[in-house]
LUMNU-880481 format. One line per 8 residues: for each residue x, y, z of N, C-alpha, C. Coordinates in nm, 4 decimals. Atoms other than C-alpha are relative to their C-alpha. Layout:
X:Y:Z:X:Y:Z:X:Y:Z; ...
//
This chain:
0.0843:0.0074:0.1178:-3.7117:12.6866:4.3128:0.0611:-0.1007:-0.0958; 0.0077:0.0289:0.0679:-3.7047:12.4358:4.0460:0.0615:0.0695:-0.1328; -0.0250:-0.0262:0.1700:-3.5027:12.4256:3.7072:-0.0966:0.0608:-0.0760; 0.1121:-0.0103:0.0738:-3.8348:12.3999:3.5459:-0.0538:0.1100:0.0308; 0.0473:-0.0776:-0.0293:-4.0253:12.6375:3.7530:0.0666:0.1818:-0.0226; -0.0847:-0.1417:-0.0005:-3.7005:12.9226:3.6921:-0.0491:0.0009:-0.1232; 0.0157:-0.0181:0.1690:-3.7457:12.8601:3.3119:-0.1104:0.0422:-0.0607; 0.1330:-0.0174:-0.0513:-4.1419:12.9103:3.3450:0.0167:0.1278:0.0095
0.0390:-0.1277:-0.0577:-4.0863:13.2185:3.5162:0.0405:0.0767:-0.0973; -0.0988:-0.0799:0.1338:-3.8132:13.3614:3.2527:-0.0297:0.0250:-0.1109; 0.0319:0.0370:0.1173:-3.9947:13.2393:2.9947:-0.1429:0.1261:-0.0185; 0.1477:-0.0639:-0.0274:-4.3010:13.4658:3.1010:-0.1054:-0.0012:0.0637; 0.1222:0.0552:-0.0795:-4.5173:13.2779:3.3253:-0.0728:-0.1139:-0.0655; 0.0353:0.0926:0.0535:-4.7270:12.9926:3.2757:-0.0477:0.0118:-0.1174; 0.0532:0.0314:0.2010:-4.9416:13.1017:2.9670:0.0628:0.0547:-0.0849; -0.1060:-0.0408:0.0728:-4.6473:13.2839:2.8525:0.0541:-0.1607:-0.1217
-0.0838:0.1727:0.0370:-4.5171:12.9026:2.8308:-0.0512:-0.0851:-0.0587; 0.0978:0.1114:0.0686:-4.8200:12.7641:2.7205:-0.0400:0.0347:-0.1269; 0.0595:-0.0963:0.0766:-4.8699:12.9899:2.4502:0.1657:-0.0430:-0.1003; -0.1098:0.0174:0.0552:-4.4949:12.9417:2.3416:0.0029:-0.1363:-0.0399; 0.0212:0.1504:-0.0208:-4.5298:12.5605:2.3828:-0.1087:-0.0331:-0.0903; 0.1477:0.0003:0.0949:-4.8601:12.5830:2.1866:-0.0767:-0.1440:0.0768; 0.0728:0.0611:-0.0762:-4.9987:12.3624:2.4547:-0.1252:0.0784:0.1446; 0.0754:-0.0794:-0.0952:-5.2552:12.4659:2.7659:0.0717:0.1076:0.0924
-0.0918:-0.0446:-0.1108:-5.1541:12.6782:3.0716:-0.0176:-0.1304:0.0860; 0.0141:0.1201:-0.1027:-5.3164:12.3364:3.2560:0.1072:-0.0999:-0.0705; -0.0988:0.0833:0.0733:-5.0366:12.1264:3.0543:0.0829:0.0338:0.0990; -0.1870:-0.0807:-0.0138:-4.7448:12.3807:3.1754:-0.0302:-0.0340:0.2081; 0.0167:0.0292:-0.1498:-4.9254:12.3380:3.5562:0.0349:-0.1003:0.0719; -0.0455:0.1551:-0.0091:-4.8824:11.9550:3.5163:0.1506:-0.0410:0.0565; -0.1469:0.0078:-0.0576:-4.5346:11.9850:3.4667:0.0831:0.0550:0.0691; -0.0443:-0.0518:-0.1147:-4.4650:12.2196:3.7123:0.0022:-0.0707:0.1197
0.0646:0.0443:-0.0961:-4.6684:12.0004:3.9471:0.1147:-0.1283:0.0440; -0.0585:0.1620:0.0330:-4.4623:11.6575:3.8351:0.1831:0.0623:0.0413; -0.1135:-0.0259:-0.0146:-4.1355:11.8865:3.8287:0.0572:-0.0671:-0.0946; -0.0724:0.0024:0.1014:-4.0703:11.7566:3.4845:-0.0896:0.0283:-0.1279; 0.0827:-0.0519:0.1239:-4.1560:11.8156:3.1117:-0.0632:-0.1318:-0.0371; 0.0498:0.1133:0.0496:-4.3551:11.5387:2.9449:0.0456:-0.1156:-0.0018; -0.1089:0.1131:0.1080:-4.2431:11.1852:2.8348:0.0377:-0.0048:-0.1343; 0.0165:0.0040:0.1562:-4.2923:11.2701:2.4972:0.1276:0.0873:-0.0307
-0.1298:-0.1202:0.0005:-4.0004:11.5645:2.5851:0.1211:-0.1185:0.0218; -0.0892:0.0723:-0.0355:-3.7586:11.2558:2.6830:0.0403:-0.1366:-0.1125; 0.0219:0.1005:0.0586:-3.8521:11.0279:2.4107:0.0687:0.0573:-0.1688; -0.0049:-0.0533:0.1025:-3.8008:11.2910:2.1502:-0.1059:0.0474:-0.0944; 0.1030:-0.0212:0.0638:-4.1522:11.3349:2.0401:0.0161:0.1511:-0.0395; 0.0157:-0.1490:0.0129:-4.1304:11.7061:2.1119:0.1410:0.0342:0.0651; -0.0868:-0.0944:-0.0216:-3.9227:11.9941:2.1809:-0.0048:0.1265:0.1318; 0.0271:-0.0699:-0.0439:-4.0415:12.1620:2.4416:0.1120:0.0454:0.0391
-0.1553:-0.0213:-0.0802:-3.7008:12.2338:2.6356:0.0890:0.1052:-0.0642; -0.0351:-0.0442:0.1148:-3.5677:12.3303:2.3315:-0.0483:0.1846:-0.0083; 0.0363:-0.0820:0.0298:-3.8162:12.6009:2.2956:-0.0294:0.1013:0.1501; 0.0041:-0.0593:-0.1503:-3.8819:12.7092:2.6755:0.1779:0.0636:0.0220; -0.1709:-0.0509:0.0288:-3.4468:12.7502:2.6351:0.0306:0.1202:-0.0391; -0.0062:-0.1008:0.1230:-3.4562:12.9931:2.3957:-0.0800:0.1068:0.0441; 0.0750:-0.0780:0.0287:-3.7477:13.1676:2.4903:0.0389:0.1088:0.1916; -0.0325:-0.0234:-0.1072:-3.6071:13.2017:2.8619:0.1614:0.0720:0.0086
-0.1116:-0.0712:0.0011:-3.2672:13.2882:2.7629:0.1225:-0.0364:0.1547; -0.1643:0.0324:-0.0701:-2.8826:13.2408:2.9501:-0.0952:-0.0007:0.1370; -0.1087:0.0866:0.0243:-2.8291:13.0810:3.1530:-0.0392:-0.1407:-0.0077; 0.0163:0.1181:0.0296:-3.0756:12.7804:3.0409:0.0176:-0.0521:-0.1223; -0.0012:0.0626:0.1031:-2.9971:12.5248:2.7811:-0.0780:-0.1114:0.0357; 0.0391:0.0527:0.0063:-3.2029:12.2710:2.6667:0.0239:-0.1707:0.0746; -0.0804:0.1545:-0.0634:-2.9785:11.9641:2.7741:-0.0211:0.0177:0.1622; -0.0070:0.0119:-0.0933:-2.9833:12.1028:3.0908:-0.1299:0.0034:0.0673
0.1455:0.0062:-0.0433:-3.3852:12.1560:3.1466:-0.0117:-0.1340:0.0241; 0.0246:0.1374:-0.0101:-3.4202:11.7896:3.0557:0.1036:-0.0597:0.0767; -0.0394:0.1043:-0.1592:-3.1507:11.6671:3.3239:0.0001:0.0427:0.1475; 0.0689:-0.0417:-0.1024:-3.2556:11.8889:3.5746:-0.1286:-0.0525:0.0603; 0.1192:0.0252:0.0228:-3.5974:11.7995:3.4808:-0.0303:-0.1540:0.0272; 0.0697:0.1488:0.0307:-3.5950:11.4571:3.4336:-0.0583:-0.0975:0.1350; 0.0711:0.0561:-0.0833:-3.8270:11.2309:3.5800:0.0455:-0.0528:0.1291; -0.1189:0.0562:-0.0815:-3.6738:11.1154:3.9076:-0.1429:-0.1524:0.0578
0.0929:0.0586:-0.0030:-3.8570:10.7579:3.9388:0.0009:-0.0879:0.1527; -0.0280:0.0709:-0.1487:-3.9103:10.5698:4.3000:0.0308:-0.1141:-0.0104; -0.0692:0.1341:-0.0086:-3.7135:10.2681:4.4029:-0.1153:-0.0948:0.0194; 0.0670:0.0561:-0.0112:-3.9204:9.9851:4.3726:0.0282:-0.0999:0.1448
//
């Protein structure tokens, strides 16, 4: 299983997450789907990580969602 997908689960389930996130459950599906959180989560726009962290409890931290998470991009 997935960083993302453990934190998801911990957190409550998807509309647990989406509901916490104050985004869709089809948002939280996305990034399940992609196996990471947004760009806007990498850029600093938002916090999601932050708040999925917290709401999921030991033994995730935020730093570590987003480098678990992060985008992994294909060699050109």
């Amino acid at each position: 299983m997935s960083a993302l997908k453990e934190v998801v689960a911990k957190a409550g389930g998807v509309s647990a997450a989406a509901g916490i996130c104050g985004v869709s459950p089809r948002a939280v599906y996305k990034w399940l789907a992609a196996d990471a959180l947004p760009r806007t989560e990498y850029t600093g726009e938002t916090s999601y990580a932050a708040v999925l962290a917290k709401a999921a409890g030991e033994p995730f931290s935020a730093e570590e969602i987003l480098a678990r998470g992060a985008r992994r991009k294909a060699a050109a």
